[in-house]
N, C-alpha and C positions, 0 to 999 in steps of 0.2 A: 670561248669554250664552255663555260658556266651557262649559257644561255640554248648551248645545242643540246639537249637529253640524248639525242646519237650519238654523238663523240662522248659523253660520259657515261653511257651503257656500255661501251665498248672497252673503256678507258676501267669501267667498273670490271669487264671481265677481266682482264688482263691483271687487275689486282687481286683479283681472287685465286686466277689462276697461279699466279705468282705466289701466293700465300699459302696454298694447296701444294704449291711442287716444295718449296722451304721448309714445312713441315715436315712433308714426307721423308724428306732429305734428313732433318735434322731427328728421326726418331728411328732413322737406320731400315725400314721398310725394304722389301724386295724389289730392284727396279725390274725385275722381270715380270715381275708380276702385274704391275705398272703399265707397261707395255703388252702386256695378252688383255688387261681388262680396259685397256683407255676407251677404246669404242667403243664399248659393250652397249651405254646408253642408244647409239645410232641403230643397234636389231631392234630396236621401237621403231622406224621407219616400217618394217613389215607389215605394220598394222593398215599401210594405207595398200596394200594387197587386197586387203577385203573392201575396204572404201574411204573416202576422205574423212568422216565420222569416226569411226572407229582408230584412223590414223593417228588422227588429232587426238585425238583423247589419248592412243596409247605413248603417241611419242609425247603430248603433255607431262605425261604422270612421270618419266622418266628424265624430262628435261629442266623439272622445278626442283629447287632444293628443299625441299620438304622432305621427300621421300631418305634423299642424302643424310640430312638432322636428325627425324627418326632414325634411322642405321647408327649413328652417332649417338642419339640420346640411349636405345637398348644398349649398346655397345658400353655407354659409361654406367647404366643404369643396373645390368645383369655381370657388371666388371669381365666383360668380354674383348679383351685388346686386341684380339687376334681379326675384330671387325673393324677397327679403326682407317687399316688399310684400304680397303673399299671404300669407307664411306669419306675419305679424303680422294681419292680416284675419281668416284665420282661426283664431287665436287671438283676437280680439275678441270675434267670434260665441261662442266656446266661454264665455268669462267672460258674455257677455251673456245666452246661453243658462241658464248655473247662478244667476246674481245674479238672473235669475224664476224659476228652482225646476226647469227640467226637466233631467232627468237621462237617462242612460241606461235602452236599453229593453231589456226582458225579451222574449222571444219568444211571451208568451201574448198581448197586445193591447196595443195603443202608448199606452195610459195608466198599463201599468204599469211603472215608472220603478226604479231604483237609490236615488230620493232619496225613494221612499216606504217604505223598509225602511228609514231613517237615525232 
């Protein structure tokens, strides 16, 4: 297993994801809320409406966790807790996303992914 970077991308999502539902859990969060914004990362797929360029790019920005940490870093930084929410939501999505294998996309066509060169 240590040797396949597949099985441990995926093995990495499912920990994060795990890690992301525990918290949420344990800080008493709205599951409803949970549930209206889990997908919300996947309306970045719209972006390949206009072209595979643009796709990529837009469903990249919403499927790295950068964007997630920033949310998390203002959120601790401007003492805003009512953002915390989110920004563990979408960190969910992101580990739920890699723990089924999709990855980041190339800008030639949205099946070809980051996690198919691993």
């Amino acid at each position: 297993m240590l040797t396949r970077p597949r099985g441990l991308l995926h093995a990495e999502g499912a920990a994060i994801l795990a890690a992301s539902l525990l918290f949420y859990a344990g800080h008493h969060f709205d599951w409803w809320l949970f549930g209206v914004l889990f997908l919300v990362p996947d309306l970045s797929m719209l972006g390949y409406l206009v072209n595979s360029k643009a796709g990529a790019a837009l469903y990249n920005l919403a499927h790295t966790t950068v964007g997630a940490m920033a949310l998390l870093l203002v959120a601790t930084i401007f003492r805003a807790p009512q953002l915390y929410p989110f920004a563990v939501i979408w960190v969910a999505h992101l580990g739920f996303d890699r723990m089924l294998g999709y990855g980041l996309k190339y800008p030639t066509r949205f099946q070809d992914t980051h996690l198919q060169h691993v």
